[in-house]
N, C-alpha and C positions, 0 to 999 in steps of 0.2 A: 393568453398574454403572460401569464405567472410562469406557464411554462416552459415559455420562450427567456424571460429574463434567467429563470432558474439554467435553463442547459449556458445561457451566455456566461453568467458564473463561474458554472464550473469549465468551461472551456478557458476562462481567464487565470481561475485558479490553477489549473492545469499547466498552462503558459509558465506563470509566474514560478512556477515548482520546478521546472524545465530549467530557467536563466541559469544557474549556477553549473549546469550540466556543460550548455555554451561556453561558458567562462573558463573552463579546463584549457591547458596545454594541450597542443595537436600533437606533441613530440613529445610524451613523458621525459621525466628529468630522472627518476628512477623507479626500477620495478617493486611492486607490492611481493617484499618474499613470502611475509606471511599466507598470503593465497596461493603463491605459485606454493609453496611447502603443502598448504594443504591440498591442492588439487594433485598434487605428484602422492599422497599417501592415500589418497582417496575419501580423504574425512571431509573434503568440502559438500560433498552428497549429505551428509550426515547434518551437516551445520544449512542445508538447503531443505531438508527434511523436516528438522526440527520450526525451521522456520513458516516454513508451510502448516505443520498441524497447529503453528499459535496460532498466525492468522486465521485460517478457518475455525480455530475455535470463538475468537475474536467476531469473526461474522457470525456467527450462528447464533452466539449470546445475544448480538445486535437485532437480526434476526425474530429471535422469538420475543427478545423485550420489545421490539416495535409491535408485534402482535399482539402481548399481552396489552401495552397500552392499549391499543386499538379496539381491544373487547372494551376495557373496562371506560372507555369513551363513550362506545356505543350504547353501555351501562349505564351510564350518566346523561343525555342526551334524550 
């Protein structure tokens, strides 16, 4: 039962993060130079890279602190 409310959750949260995506112009009004500039020198790889190794560092810290809690639950318990 927990389970099922919990995935409903996040499939609302999900949604709700989405609206503003909706809400865009289907016809830009004008282009982002800054991206077209970086993707034309190739630095947006760079600025997609960098993003990448935070978030995976980001999970991983997540990750093992949910572990470590976990032991030390089990420890207590």
């Amino acid at each position: 039962m927990h389970k099922k409310i919990y995935v409903f959750v996040v499939l609302v949260s999900c949604w709700l993060l989405a609206l503003p995506a909706l809400a865009q112009d289907s016809i830009p009004a004008k282009k982002v130079e800054m991206a077209d500039r970086l993707r034309a020198d190739g630095k947006i790889y760079v600025v997609i890279a960098v993003l990448v190794i935070i978030l995976s560092g980001l999970i991983l810290y997540v990750a093992r602190l949910d572990r470590k809690i976990g032991k030390i639950e089990k420890e207590i318990s």
